[in-house]
VOFI-585143 format. One record per atom (N, C-alpha, C): x negated, z, y negated; residue in one letter. Coordinates in steps of 0.001 Angstrom, whole numbers, plus 500000, padded with zeros to 6 digits. Example, Ala and Ser with C-alpha at 12.3 -4.5 7.8 and 13.67 -1.06 7.14 Angstrom:
VOFI-585143
<X = 486810&Z = 507800&Y = 505690&koldren = A>
<X = 487700&Z = 507800&Y = 504500&koldren = A>
<X = 486800&Z = 507800&Y = 503300&koldren = A>
<X = 487150&Z = 507080&Y = 502250&koldren = S>
<X = 486330&Z = 507140&Y = 501060&koldren = S>
<X = 487100&Z = 507870&Y = 499970&koldren = S>
//
This chain:
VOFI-585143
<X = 498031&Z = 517786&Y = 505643&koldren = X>
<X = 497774&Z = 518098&Y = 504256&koldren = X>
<X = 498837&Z = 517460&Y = 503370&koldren = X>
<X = 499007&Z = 516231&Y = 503631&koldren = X>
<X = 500015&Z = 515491&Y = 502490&koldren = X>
<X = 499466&Z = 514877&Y = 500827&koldren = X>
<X = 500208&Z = 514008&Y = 501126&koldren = X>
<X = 499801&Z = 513755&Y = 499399&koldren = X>
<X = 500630&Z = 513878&Y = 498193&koldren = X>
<X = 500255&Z = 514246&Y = 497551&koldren = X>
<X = 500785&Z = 515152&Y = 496656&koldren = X>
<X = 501770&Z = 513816&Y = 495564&koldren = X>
<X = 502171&Z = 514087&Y = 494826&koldren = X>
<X = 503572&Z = 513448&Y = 493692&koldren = X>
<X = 502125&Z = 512866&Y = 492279&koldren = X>
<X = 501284&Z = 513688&Y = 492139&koldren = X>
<X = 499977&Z = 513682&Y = 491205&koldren = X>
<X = 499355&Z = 512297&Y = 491767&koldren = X>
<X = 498870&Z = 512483&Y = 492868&koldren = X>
<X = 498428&Z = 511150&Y = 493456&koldren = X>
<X = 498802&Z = 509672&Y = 492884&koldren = X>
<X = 500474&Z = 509797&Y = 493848&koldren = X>
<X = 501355&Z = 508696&Y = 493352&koldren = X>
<X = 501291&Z = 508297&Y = 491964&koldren = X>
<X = 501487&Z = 509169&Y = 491290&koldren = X>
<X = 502041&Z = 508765&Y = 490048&koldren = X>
<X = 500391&Z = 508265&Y = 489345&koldren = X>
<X = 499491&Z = 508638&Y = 489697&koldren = X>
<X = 498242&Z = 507993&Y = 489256&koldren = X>
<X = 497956&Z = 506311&Y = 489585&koldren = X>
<X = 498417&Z = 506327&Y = 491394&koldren = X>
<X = 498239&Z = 505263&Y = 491812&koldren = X>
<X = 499303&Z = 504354&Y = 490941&koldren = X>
<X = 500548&Z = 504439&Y = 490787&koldren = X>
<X = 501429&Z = 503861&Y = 490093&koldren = X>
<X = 501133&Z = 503301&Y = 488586&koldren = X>
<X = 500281&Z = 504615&Y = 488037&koldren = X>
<X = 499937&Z = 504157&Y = 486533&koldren = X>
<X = 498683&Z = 503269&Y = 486358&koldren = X>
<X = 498006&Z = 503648&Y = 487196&koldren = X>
<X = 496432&Z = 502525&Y = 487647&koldren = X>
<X = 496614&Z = 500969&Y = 488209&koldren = X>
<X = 498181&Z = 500929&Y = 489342&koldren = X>
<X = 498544&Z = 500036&Y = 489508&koldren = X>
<X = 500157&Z = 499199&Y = 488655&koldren = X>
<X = 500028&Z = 499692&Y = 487419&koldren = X>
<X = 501426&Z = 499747&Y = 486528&koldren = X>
<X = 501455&Z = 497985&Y = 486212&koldren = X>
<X = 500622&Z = 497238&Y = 485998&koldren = X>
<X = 501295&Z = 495744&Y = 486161&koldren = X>
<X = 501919&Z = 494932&Y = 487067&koldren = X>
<X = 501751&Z = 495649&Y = 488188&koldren = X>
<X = 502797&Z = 495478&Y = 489346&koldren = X>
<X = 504388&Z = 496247&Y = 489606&koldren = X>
<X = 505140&Z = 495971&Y = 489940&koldren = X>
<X = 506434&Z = 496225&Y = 489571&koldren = X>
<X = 506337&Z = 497526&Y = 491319&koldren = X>
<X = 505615&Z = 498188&Y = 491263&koldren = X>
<X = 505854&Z = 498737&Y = 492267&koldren = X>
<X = 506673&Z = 500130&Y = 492837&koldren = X>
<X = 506937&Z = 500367&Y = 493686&koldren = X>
<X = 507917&Z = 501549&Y = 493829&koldren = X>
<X = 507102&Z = 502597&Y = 495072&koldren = X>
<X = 507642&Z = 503940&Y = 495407&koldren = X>
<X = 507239&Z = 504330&Y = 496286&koldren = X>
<X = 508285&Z = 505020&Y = 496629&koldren = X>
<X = 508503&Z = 505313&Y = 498296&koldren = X>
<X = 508960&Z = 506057&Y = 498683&koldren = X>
<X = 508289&Z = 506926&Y = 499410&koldren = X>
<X = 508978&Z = 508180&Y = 499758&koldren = X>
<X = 508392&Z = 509747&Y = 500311&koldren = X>
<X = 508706&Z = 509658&Y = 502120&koldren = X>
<X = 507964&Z = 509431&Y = 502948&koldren = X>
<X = 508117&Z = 509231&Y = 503865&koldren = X>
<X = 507319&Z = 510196&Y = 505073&koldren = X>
<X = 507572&Z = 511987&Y = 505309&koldren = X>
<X = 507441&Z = 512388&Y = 506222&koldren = X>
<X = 506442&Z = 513225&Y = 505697&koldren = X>
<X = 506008&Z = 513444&Y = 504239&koldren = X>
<X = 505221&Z = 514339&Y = 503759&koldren = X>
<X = 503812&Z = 513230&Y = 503288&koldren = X>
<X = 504164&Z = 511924&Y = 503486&koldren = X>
<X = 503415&Z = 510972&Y = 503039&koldren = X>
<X = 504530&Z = 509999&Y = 502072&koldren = X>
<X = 503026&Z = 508840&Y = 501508&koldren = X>
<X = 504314&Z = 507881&Y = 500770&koldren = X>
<X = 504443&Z = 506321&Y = 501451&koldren = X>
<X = 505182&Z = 505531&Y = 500840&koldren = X>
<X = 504781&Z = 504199&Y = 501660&koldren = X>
<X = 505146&Z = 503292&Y = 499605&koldren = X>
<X = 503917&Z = 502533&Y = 499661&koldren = X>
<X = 504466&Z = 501863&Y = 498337&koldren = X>
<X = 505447&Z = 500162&Y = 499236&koldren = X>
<X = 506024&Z = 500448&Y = 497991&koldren = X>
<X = 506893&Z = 498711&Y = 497598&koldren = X>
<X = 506809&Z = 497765&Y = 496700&koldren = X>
<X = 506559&Z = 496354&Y = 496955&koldren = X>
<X = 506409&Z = 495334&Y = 496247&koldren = X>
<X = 507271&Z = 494491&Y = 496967&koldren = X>
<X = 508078&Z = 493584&Y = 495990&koldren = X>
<X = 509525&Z = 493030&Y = 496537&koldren = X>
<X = 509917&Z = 492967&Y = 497432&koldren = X>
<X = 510133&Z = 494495&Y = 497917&koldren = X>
<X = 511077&Z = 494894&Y = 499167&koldren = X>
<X = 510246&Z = 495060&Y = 500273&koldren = X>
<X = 508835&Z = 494642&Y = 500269&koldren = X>
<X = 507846&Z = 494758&Y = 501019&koldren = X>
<X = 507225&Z = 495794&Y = 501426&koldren = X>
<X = 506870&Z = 496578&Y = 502169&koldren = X>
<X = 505811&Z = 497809&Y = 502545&koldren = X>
<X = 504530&Z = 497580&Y = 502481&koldren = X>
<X = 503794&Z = 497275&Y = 501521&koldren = X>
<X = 502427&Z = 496753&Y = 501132&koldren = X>
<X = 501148&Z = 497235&Y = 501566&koldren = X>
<X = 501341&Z = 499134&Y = 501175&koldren = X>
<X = 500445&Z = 500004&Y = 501747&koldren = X>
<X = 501274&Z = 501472&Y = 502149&koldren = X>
<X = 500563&Z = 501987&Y = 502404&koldren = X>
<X = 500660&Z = 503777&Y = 502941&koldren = X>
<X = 499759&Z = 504475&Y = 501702&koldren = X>
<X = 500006&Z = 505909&Y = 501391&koldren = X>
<X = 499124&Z = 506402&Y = 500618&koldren = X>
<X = 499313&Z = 507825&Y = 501571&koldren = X>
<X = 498421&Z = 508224&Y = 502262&koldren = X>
<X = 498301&Z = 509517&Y = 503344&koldren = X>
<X = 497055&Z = 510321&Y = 502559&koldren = X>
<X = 497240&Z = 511710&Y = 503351&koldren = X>
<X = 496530&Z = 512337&Y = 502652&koldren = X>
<X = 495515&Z = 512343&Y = 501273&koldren = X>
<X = 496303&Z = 511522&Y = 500455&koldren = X>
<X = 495887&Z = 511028&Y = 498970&koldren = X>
<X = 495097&Z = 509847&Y = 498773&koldren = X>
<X = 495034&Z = 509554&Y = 500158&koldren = X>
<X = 494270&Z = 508116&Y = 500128&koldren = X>
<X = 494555&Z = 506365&Y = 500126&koldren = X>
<X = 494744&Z = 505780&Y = 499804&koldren = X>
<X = 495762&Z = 504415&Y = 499831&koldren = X>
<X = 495166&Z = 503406&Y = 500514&koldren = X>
<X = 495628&Z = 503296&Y = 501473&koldren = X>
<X = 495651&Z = 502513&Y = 502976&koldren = X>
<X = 496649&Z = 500789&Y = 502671&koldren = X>
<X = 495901&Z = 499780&Y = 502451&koldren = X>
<X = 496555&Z = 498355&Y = 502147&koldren = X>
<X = 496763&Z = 497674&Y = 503758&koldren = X>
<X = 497594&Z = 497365&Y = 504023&koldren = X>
<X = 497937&Z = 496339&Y = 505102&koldren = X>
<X = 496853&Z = 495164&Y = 505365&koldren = X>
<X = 496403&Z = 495220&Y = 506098&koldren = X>
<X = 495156&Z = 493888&Y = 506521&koldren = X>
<X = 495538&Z = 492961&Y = 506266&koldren = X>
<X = 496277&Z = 492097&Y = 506103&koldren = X>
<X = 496786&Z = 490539&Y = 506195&koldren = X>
<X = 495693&Z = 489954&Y = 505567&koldren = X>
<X = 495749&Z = 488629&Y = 505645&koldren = X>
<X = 494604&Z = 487683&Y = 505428&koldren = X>
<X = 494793&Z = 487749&Y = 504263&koldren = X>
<X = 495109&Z = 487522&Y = 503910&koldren = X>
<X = 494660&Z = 487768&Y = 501741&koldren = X>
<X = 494556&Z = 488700&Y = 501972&koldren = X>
<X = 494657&Z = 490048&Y = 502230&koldren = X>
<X = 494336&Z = 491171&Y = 501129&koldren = X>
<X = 492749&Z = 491217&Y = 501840&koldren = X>
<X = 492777&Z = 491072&Y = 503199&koldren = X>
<X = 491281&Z = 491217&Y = 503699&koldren = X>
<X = 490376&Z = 489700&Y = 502793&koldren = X>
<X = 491350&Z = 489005&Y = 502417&koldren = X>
<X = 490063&Z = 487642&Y = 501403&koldren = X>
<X = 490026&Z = 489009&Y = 500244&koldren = X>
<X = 490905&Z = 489523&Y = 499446&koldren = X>
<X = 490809&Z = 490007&Y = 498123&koldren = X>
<X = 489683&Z = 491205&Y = 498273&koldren = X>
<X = 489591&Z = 491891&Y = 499472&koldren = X>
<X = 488959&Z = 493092&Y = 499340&koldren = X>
<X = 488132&Z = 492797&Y = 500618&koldren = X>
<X = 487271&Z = 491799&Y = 500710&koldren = X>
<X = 486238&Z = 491723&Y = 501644&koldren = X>
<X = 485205&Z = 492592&Y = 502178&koldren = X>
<X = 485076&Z = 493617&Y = 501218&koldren = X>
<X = 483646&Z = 494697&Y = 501946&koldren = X>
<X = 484693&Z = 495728&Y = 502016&koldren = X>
<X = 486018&Z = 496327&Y = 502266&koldren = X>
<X = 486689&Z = 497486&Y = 501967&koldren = X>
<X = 486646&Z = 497657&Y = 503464&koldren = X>
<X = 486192&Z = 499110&Y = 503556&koldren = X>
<X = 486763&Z = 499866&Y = 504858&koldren = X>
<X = 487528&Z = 499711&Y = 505484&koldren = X>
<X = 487723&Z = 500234&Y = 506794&koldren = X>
<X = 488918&Z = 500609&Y = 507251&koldren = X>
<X = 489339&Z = 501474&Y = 507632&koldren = X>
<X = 490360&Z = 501978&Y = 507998&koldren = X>
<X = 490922&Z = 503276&Y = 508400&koldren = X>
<X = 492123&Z = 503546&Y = 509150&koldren = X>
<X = 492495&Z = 504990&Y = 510050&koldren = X>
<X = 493981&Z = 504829&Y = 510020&koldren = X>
<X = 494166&Z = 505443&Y = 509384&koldren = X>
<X = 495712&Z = 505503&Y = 508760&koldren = X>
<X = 496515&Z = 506151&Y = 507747&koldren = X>
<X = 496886&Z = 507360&Y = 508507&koldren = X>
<X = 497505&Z = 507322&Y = 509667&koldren = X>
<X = 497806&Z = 508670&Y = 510294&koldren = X>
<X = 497970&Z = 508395&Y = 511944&koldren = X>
<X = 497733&Z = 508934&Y = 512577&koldren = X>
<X = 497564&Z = 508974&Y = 514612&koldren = X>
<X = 498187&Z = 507969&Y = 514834&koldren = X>
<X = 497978&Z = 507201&Y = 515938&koldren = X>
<X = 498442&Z = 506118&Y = 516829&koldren = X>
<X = 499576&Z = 504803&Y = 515440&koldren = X>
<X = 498356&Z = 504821&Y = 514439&koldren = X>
<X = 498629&Z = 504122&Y = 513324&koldren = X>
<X = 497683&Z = 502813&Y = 513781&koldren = X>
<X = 498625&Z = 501300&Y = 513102&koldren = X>
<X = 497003&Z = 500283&Y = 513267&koldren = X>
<X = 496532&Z = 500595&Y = 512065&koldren = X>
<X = 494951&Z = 499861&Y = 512432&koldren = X>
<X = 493840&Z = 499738&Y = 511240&koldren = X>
<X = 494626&Z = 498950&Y = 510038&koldren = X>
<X = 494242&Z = 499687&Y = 509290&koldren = X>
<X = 494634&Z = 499253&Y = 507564&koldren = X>
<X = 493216&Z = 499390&Y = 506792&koldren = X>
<X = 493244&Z = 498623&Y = 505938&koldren = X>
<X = 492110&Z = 498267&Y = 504672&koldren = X>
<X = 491883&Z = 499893&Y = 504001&koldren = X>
<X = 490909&Z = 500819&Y = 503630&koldren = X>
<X = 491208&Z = 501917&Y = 503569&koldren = X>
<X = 490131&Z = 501617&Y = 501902&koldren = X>
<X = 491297&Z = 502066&Y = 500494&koldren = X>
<X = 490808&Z = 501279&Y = 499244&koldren = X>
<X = 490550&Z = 502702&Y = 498785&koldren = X>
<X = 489323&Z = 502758&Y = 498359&koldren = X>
<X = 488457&Z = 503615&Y = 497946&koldren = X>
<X = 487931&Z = 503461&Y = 496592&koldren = X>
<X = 486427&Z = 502579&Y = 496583&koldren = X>
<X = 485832&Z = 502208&Y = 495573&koldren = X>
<X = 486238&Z = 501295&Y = 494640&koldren = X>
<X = 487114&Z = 500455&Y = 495364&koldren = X>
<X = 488006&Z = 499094&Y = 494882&koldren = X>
<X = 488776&Z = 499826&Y = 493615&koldren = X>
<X = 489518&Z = 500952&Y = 493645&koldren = X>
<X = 490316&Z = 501068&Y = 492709&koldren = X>
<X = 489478&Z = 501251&Y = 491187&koldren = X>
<X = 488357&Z = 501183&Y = 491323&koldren = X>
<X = 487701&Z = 501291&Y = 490129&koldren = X>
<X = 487654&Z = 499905&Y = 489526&koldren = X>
<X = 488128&Z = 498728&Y = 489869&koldren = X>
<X = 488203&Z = 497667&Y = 489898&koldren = X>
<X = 490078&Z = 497330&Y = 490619&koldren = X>
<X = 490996&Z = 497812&Y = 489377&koldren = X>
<X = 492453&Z = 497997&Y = 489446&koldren = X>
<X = 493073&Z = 496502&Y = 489681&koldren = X>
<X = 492193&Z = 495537&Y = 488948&koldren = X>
<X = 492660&Z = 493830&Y = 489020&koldren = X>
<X = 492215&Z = 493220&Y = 490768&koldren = X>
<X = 491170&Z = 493744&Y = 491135&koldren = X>
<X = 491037&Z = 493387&Y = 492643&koldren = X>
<X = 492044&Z = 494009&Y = 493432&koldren = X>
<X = 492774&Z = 495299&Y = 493451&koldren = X>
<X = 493503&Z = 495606&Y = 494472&koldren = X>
<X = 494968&Z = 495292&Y = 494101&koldren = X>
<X = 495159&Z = 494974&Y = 492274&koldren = X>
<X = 496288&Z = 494206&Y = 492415&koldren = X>
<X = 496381&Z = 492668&Y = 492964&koldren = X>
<X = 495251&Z = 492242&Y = 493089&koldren = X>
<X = 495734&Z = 490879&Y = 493657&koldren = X>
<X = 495161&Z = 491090&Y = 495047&koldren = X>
<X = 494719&Z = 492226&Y = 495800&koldren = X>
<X = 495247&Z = 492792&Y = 497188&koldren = X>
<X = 496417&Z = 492443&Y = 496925&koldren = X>
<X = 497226&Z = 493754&Y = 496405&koldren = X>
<X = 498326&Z = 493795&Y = 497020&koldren = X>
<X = 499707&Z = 492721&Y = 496422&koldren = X>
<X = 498956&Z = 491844&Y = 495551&koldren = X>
<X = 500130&Z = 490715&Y = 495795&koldren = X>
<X = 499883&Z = 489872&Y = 497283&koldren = X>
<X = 498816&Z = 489819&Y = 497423&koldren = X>
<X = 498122&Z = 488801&Y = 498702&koldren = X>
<X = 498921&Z = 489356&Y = 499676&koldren = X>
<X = 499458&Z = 490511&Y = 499888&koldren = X>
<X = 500141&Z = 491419&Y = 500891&koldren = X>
<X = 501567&Z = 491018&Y = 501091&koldren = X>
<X = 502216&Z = 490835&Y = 500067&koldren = X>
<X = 503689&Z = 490844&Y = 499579&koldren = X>
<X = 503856&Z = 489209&Y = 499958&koldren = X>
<X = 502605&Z = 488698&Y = 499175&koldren = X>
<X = 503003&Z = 487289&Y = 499886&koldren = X>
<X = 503046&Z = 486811&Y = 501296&koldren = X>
<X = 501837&Z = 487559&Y = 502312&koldren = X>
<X = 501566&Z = 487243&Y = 503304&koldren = X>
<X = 502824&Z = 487414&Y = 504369&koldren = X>
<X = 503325&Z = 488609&Y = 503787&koldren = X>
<X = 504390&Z = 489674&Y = 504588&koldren = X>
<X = 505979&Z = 488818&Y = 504754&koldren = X>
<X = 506636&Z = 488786&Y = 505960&koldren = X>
<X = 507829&Z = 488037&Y = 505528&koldren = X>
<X = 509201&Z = 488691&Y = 504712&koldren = X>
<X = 509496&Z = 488315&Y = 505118&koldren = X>
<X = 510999&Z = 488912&Y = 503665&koldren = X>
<X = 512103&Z = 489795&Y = 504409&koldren = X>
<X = 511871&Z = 491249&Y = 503840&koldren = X>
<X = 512514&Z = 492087&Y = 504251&koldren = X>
<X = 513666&Z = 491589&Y = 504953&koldren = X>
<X = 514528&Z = 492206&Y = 506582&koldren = X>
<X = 515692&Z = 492052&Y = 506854&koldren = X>
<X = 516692&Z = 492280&Y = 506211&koldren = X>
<X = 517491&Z = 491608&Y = 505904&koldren = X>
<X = 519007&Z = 492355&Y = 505319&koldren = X>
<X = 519620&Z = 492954&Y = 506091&koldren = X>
<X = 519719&Z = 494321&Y = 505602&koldren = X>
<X = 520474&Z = 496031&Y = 506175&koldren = X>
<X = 521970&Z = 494816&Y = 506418&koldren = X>
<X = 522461&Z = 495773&Y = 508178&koldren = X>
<X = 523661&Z = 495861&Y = 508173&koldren = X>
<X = 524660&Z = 496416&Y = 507267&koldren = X>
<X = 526152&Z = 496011&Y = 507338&koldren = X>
<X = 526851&Z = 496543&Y = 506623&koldren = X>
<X = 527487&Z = 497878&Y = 507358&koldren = X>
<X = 527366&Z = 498436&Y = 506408&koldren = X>
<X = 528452&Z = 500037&Y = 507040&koldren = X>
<X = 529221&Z = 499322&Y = 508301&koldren = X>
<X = 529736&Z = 499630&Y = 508881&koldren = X>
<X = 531597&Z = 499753&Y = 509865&koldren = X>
<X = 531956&Z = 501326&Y = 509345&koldren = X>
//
């Protein structure tokens, strides 16, 4: 099915005090928080990375996979009606997560 550009840009404006980005990844998206891969948003649904904070921040949240032979991710549903709990998910994420590799250089 895919998720649509409408989605994103909702999740983005619902989650707009966070400096976040998304990229388009395979007919799905993947969001970014400093350089981090925080969550998945698949078939319009937004899938947070388990790490121990975000599972302290969002303690009763589902789970789910995002797409086939995917691991379990936090699957944020009801939470977003409550936009300040899944932003401090997904800082808990960014923090937990280590710090992007630095890309090789061209040859």
């Amino acid at each position: 099915m895919g998720t649509t550009a409408d989605t994103i840009d909702r999740l983005l404006d619902t989650l707009a005090p966070l400096p976040l980005t998304s990229r388009k990844m395979f007919g799905e998206y993947a969001l970014y928080l400093d350089g981090k891969v925080v969550a998945l948003v698949c078939d319009d649904l937004l899938y947070l990375k388990p790490t121990p904070g975000a599972t302290a921040a969002l303690p009763d949240c589902p789970t789910g996979y995002p797409y086939p032979g995917a691991k379990l991710h936090l699957l944020v549903t009801d939470a977003l009606d409550d936009p300040d709990r899944v932003i401090s998910a997904l800082k808990a994420v960014a923090a937990d997560l280590p710090a992007p590799k630095p890309k090789k250089p061209k040859t």
